[in-house]
Backbone as CSV, one residue per row, in Angstrom:
resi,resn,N_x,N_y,N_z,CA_x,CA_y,CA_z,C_x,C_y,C_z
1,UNK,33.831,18.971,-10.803,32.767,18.906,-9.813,33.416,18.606,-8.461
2,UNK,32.948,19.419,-7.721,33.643,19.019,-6.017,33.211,18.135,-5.419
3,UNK,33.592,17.694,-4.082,33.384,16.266,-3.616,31.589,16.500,-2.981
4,UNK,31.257,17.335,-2.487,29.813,17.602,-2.546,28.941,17.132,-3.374
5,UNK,29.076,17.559,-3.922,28.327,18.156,-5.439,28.447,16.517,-6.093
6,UNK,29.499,15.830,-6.448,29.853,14.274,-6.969,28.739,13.638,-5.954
7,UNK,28.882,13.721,-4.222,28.046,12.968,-3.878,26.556,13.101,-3.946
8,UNK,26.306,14.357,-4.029,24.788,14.290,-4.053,24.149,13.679,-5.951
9,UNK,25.165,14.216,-6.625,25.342,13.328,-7.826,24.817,11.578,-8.009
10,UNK,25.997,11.003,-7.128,25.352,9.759,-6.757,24.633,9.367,-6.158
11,UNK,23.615,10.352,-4.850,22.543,10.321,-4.371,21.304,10.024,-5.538
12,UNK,21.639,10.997,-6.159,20.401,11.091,-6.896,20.258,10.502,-7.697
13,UNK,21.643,9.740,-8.279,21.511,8.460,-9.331,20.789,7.191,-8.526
14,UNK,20.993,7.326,-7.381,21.148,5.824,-6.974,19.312,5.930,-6.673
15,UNK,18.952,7.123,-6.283,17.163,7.721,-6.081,16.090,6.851,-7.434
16,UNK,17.114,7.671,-8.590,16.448,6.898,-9.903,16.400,5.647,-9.814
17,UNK,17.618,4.703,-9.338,17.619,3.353,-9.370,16.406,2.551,-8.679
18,UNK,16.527,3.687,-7.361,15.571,2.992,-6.378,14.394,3.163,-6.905
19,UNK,14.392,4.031,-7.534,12.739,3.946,-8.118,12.738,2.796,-9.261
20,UNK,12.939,2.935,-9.933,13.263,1.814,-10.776,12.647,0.463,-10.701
21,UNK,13.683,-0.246,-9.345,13.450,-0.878,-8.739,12.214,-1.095,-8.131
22,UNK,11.965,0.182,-7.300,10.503,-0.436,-6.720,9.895,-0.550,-7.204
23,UNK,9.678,-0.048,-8.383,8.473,-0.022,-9.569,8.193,-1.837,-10.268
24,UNK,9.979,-2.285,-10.269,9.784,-3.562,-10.922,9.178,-4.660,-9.527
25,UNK,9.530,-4.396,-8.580,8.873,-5.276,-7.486,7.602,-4.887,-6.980
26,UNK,6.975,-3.640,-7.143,5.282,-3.630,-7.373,4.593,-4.469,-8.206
27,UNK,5.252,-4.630,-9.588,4.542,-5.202,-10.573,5.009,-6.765,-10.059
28,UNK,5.867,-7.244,-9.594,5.757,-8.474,-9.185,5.185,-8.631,-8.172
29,UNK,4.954,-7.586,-7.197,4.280,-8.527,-6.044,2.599,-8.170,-6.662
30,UNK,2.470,-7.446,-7.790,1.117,-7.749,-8.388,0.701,-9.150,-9.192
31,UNK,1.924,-9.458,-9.539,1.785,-10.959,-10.337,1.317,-12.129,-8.986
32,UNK,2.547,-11.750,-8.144,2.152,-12.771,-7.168,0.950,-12.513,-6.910
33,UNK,0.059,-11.949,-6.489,-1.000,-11.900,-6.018,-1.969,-12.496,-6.569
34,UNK,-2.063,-12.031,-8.319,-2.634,-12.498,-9.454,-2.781,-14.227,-9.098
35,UNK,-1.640,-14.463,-9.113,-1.133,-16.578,-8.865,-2.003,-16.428,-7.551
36,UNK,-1.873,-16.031,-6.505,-2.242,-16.934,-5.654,-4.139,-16.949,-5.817
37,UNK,-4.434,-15.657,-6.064,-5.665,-15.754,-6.382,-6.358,-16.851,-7.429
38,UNK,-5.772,-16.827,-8.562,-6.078,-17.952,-9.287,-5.631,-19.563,-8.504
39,UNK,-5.278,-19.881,-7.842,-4.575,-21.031,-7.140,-5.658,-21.254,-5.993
40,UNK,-6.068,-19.808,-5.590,-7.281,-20.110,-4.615,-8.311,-19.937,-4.887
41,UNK,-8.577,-20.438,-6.451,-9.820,-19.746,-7.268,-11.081,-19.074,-6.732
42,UNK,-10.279,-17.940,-6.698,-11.293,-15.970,-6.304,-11.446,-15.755,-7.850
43,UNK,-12.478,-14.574,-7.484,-13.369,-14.450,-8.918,-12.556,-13.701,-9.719
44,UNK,-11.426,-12.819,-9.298,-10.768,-11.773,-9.646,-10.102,-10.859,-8.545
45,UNK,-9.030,-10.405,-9.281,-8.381,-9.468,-8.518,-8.200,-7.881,-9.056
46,UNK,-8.294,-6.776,-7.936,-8.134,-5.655,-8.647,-6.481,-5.400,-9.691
47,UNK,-6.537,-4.216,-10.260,-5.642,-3.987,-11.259,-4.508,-3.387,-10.721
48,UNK,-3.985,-2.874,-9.577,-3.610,-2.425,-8.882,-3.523,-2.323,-7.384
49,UNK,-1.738,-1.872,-7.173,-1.568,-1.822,-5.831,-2.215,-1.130,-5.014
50,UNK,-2.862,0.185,-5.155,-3.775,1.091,-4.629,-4.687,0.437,-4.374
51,UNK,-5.911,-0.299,-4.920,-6.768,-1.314,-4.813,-6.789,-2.026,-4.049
52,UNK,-5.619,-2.353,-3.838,-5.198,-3.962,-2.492,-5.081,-3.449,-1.321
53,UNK,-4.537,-2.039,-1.520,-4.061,-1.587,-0.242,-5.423,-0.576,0.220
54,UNK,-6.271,-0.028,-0.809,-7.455,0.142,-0.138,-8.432,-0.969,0.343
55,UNK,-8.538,-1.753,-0.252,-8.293,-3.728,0.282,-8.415,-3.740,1.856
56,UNK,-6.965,-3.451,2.059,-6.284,-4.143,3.264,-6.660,-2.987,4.545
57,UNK,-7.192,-1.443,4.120,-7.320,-0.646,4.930,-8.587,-0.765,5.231
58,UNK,-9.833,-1.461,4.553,-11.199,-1.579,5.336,-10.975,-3.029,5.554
59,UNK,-10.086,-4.147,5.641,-10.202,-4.919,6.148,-9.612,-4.918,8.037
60,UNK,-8.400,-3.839,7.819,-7.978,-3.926,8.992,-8.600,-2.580,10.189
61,UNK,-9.696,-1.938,9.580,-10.834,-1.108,10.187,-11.900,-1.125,9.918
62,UNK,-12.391,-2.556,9.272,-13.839,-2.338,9.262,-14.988,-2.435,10.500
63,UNK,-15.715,-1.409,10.400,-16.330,-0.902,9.432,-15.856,0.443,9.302
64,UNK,-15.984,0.689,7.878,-15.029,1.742,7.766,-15.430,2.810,6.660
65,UNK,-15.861,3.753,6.643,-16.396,4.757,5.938,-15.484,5.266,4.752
66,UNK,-15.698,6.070,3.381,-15.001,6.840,2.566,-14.281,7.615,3.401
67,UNK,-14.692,8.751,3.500,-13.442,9.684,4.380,-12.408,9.049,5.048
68,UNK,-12.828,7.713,6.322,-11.527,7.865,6.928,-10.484,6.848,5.600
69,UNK,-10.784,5.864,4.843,-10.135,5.539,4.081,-9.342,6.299,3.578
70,UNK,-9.795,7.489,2.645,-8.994,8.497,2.111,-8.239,9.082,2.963
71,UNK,-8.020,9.354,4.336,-7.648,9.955,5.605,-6.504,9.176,5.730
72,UNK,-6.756,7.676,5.993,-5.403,6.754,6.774,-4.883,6.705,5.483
73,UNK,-5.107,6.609,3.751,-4.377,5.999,2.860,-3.124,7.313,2.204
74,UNK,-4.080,8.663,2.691,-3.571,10.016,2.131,-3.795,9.817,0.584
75,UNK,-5.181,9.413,0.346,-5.525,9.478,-1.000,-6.047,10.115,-1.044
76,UNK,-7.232,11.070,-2.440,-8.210,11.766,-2.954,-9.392,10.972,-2.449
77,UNK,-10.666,11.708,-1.844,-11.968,11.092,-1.917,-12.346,10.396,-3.457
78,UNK,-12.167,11.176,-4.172,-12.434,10.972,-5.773,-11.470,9.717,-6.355
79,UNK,-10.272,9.375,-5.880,-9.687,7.920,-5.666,-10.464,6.847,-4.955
80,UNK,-10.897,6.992,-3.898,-11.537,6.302,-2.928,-12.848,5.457,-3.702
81,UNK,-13.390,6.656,-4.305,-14.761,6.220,-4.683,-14.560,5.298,-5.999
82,UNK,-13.653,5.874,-6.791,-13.346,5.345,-7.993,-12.844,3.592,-7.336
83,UNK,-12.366,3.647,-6.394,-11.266,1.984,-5.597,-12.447,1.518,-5.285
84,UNK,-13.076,1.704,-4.309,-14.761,1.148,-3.846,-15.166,0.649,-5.105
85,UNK,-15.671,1.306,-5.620,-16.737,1.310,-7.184,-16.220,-0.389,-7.565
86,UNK,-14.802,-0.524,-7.681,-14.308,-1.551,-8.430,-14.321,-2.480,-7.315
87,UNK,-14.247,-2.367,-6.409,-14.101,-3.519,-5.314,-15.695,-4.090,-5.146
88,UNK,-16.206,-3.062,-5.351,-17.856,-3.742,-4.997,-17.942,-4.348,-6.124
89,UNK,-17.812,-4.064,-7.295,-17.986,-4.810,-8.588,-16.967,-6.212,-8.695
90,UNK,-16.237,-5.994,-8.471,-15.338,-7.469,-7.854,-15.873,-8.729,-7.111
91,UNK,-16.784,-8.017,-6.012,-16.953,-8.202,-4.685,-16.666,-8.771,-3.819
92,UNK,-15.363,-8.379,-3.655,-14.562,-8.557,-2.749,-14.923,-7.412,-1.433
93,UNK,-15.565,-6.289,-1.463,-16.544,-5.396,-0.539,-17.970,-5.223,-0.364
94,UNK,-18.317,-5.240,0.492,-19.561,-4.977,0.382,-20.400,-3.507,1.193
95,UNK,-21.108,-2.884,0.899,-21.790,-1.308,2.017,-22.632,-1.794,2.866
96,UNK,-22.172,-1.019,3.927,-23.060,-1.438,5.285,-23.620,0.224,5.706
97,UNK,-24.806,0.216,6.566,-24.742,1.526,7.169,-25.202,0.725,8.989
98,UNK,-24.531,2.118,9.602,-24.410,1.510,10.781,-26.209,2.152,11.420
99,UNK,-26.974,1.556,12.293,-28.594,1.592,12.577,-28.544,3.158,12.889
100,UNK,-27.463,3.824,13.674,-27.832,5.333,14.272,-27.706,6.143,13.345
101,UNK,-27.090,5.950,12.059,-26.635,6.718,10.702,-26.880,6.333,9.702
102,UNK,-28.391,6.081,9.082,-28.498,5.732,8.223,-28.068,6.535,6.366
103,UNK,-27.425,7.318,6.922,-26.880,8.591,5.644,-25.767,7.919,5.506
104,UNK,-24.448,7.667,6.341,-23.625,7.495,6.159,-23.353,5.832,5.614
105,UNK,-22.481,5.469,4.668,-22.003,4.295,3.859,-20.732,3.787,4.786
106,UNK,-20.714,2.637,5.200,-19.173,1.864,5.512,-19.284,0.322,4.624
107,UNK,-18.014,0.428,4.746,-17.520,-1.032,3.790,-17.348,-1.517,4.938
108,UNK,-17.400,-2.861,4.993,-16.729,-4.144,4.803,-16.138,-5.155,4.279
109,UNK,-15.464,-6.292,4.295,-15.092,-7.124,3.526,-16.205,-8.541,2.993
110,UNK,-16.180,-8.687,2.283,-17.246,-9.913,1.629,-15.610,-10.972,2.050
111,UNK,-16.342,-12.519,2.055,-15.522,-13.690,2.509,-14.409,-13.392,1.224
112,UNK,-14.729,-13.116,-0.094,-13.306,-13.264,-1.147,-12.654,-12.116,-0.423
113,UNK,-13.708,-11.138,0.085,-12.299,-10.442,0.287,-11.664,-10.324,0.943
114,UNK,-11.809,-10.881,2.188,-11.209,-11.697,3.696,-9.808,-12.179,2.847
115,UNK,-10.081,-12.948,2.263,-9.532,-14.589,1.309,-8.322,-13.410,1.078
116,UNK,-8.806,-12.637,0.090,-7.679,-11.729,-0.545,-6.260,-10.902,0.165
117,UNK,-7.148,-10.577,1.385,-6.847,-9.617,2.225,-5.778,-10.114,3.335
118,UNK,-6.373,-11.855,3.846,-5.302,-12.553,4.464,-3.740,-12.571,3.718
119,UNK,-4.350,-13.117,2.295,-3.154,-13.384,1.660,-1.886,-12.214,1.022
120,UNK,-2.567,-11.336,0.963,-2.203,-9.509,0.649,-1.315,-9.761,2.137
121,UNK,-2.129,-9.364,3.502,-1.183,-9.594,4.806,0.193,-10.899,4.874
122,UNK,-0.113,-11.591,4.848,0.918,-12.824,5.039,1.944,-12.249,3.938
123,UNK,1.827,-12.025,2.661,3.132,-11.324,1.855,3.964,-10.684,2.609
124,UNK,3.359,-9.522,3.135,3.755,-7.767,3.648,4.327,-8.817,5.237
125,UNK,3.970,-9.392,5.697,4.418,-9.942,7.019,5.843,-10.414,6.653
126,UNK,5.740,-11.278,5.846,6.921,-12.166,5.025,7.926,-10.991,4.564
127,UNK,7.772,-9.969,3.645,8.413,-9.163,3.507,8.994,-8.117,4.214
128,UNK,8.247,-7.509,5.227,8.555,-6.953,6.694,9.738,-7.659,7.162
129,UNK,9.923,-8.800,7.850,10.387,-9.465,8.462,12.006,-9.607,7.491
130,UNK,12.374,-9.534,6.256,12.674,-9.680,5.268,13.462,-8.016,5.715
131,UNK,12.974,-6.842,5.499,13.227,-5.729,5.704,13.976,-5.597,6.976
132,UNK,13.585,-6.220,8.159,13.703,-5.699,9.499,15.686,-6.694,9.659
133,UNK,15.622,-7.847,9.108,16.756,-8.102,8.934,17.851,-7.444,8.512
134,UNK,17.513,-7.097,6.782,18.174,-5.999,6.313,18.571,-4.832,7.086
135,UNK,18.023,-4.480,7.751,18.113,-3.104,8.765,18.731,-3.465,9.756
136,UNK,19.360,-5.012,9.922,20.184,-5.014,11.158,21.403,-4.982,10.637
137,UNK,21.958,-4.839,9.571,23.393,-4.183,9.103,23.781,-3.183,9.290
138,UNK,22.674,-1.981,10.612,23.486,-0.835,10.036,23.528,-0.283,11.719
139,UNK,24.161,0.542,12.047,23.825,0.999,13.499,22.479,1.925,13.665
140,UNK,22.299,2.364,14.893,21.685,2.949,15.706,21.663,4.419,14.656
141,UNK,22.783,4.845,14.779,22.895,6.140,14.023,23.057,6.438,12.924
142,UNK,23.149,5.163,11.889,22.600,5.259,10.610,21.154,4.855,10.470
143,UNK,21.031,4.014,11.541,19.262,3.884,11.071,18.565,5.230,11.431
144,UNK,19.475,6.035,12.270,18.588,7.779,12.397,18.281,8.826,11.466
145,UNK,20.116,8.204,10.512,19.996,8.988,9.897,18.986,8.379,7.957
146,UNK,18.831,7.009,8.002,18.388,6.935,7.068,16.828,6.817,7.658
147,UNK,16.090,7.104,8.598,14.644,7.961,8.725,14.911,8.861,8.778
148,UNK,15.641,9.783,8.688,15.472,11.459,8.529,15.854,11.340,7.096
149,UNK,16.568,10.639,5.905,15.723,10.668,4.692,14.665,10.845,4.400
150,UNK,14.478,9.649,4.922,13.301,9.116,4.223,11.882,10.498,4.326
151,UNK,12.126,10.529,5.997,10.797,11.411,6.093,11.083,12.891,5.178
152,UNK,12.594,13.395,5.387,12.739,14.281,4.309,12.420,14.243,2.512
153,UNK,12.338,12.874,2.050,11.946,12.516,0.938,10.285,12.944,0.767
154,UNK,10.250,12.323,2.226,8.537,12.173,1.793,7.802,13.478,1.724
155,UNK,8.270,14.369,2.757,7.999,16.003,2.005,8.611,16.667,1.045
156,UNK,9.592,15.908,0.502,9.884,16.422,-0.707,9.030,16.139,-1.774
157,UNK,8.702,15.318,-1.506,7.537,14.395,-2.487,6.008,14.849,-2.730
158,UNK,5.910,15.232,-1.269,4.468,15.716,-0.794,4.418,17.389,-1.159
159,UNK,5.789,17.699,-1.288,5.601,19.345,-1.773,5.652,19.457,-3.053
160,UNK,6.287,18.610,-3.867,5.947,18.436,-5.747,4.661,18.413,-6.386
Protein backbone atom coordinates (compact mmCIF):
# COMPACT_ATOMS: atom_id res chain seq x y z
CA UNK A 1 0.00 0.00 0.00
CA UNK A 2 1.49 3.50 -0.84
CA UNK A 3 2.01 6.29 1.48
CA UNK A 4 -1.47 7.81 0.33
CA UNK A 5 -3.49 5.20 0.43
CA UNK A 6 -1.77 4.01 4.34
CA UNK A 7 -2.83 7.54 5.28
CA UNK A 8 -6.22 7.80 4.33
CA UNK A 9 -6.20 4.17 5.86
CA UNK A 10 -5.55 5.74 9.18
CA UNK A 11 -7.96 8.51 8.49
CA UNK A 12 -10.58 6.35 8.38
CA UNK A 13 -9.58 4.17 11.26
CA UNK A 14 -9.20 6.92 13.48
CA UNK A 15 -13.18 8.26 11.86
CA UNK A 16 -14.43 4.81 13.39
CA UNK A 17 -12.74 5.63 16.66
CA UNK A 18 -14.18 8.98 16.70
CA UNK A 19 -17.37 7.69 16.34
CA UNK A 20 -17.04 5.33 18.83
CA UNK A 21 -16.17 7.67 21.11
CA UNK A 22 -18.75 10.12 20.62
CA UNK A 23 -21.28 7.68 20.90
CA UNK A 24 -19.78 6.65 24.47
CA UNK A 25 -19.86 10.41 25.66
CA UNK A 26 -23.56 10.96 24.37
CA UNK A 27 -24.63 8.23 26.53
CA UNK A 28 -22.79 9.83 29.39
CA UNK A 29 -23.69 13.17 29.05
CA UNK A 30 -27.28 11.38 28.99
CA UNK A 31 -26.55 9.84 32.41
CA UNK A 32 -25.42 13.12 33.61
CA UNK A 33 -28.41 14.70 32.87
CA UNK A 34 -30.52 11.77 34.20
CA UNK A 35 -28.43 12.66 37.95
CA UNK A 36 -28.92 16.04 37.86
CA UNK A 37 -32.54 15.81 37.17
CA UNK A 38 -33.16 13.40 39.86
CA UNK A 39 -30.93 15.66 42.36
CA UNK A 40 -33.26 18.48 41.30
CA UNK A 41 -36.24 16.34 41.64
CA UNK A 42 -37.99 16.99 37.92
CA UNK A 43 -40.67 14.62 37.07
CA UNK A 44 -38.59 13.02 34.32
CA UNK A 45 -36.36 13.32 31.63
CA UNK A 46 -36.63 12.58 27.89
CA UNK A 47 -34.85 9.32 26.45
CA UNK A 48 -32.66 11.01 24.32
CA UNK A 49 -30.21 13.49 23.01
CA UNK A 50 -32.53 14.64 20.16
CA UNK A 51 -35.18 15.39 22.85
CA UNK A 52 -32.91 17.74 24.90
CA UNK A 53 -31.72 19.35 22.07
CA UNK A 54 -35.24 19.84 20.69
CA UNK A 55 -35.49 20.99 24.50
CA UNK A 56 -32.96 23.56 24.20
CA UNK A 57 -34.13 24.85 20.59
CA UNK A 58 -37.73 26.12 21.82
CA UNK A 59 -36.19 27.22 24.86
CA UNK A 60 -33.66 29.41 23.18
CA UNK A 61 -36.60 30.69 20.50
CA UNK A 62 -39.54 30.55 22.15
CA UNK A 63 -42.13 30.97 20.96
CA UNK A 64 -41.48 28.71 18.52
CA UNK A 65 -43.51 26.75 16.01
CA UNK A 66 -42.99 22.90 14.40
CA UNK A 67 -41.52 23.94 11.15
CA UNK A 68 -38.98 26.32 12.32
CA UNK A 69 -37.81 23.64 14.95
CA UNK A 70 -37.42 21.07 12.27
CA UNK A 71 -35.69 23.99 10.11
CA UNK A 72 -32.88 25.17 12.83
CA UNK A 73 -32.46 21.29 14.14
CA UNK A 74 -32.31 19.83 10.25
CA UNK A 75 -34.69 17.25 11.50
CA UNK A 76 -37.94 15.52 9.85
CA UNK A 77 -41.34 17.34 10.70
CA UNK A 78 -42.45 13.71 11.52
CA UNK A 79 -39.36 13.74 14.22
CA UNK A 80 -40.49 16.99 15.53
CA UNK A 81 -43.93 15.92 16.22
CA UNK A 82 -43.00 12.57 17.50
CA UNK A 83 -40.13 15.00 20.19
CA UNK A 84 -43.14 17.49 21.05
CA UNK A 85 -45.66 14.60 21.65
CA UNK A 86 -43.14 13.35 24.43
CA UNK A 87 -42.15 16.63 25.81
CA UNK A 88 -45.74 17.69 26.35
CA UNK A 89 -46.35 14.39 28.01
CA UNK A 90 -43.30 14.99 30.24
CA UNK A 91 -44.23 18.48 30.58
CA UNK A 92 -41.52 19.96 30.36
CA UNK A 93 -43.48 22.01 27.08
CA UNK A 94 -46.32 23.41 26.81
CA UNK A 95 -48.68 24.88 23.15
CA UNK A 96 -49.34 28.31 22.85
CA UNK A 97 -51.04 30.02 19.79
CA UNK A 98 -50.09 33.46 19.16
CA UNK A 99 -53.88 35.99 19.18
CA UNK A 100 -53.32 36.93 15.15
CA UNK A 101 -52.94 33.03 14.28
CA UNK A 102 -55.06 31.13 15.85
CA UNK A 103 -54.29 27.89 13.33
CA UNK A 104 -50.88 27.93 14.00
CA UNK A 105 -49.29 25.87 17.37
CA UNK A 106 -45.93 27.30 19.19
CA UNK A 107 -44.24 25.75 22.16
CA UNK A 108 -42.90 27.04 24.96
CA UNK A 109 -41.14 25.93 27.94
CA UNK A 110 -43.22 24.92 31.21
CA UNK A 111 -40.90 26.01 34.60
CA UNK A 112 -39.42 21.98 34.58
CA UNK A 113 -38.55 22.75 31.47
CA UNK A 114 -36.74 26.04 32.02
CA UNK A 115 -35.14 23.84 35.10
CA UNK A 116 -34.01 21.26 32.42
CA UNK A 117 -32.99 23.47 29.80
CA UNK A 118 -30.72 25.79 32.15
CA UNK A 119 -29.00 22.78 33.23
CA UNK A 120 -28.74 21.05 29.51
CA UNK A 121 -27.02 24.90 28.79
CA UNK A 122 -24.51 25.21 31.71
CA UNK A 123 -23.09 21.47 30.56
CA UNK A 124 -22.63 22.56 26.71
CA UNK A 125 -21.12 26.03 28.20
CA UNK A 126 -18.74 23.95 30.48
CA UNK A 127 -17.92 21.75 27.65
CA UNK A 128 -17.52 24.48 24.92
CA UNK A 129 -15.10 26.22 26.91
CA UNK A 130 -13.39 22.72 27.44
CA UNK A 131 -13.28 22.45 23.43
CA UNK A 132 -12.17 26.04 22.71
CA UNK A 133 -8.97 25.27 24.87
CA UNK A 134 -8.31 22.14 23.11
CA UNK A 135 -8.31 24.10 19.86
CA UNK A 136 -5.64 26.31 21.13
CA UNK A 137 -2.96 23.58 20.34
CA UNK A 138 -3.14 23.97 16.89
CA UNK A 139 -2.44 26.99 14.47
CA UNK A 140 -4.40 29.25 12.40
CA UNK A 141 -3.92 26.91 9.44
CA UNK A 142 -4.68 23.79 10.91
CA UNK A 143 -7.69 25.07 12.50
CA UNK A 144 -8.61 25.91 8.53
CA UNK A 145 -7.82 23.04 7.63
CA UNK A 146 -9.62 20.90 10.28
CA UNK A 147 -13.12 23.07 9.36
CA UNK A 148 -12.79 22.20 5.88
CA UNK A 149 -13.10 18.55 7.28
CA UNK A 150 -15.35 18.78 9.12
CA UNK A 151 -17.77 20.73 6.80
CA UNK A 152 -16.54 18.21 4.10
CA UNK A 153 -17.67 15.35 6.48
CA UNK A 154 -20.81 16.88 7.00
CA UNK A 155 -21.79 16.62 3.26
CA UNK A 156 -20.47 13.56 3.13
CA UNK A 157 -22.81 12.58 5.65
CA UNK A 158 -25.68 14.61 4.37
CA UNK A 159 -25.21 12.91 0.86
CA UNK A 160 -25.44 9.12 2.39
Amino acid sequence: MDYPDRIKTLIYEQLLHFSHLHEQRMELELKEIKKMVQLQQLKDVPGNLSTIHVLDCIGDHEPINHSAIAEKLKLSKASITKISKKLLELELIHRTQLNDNRKEVYFRLTPQGKQLFEMHRSMHEAEEQRFMRFLDHYSDDELHTILKFFQGMARYIDER
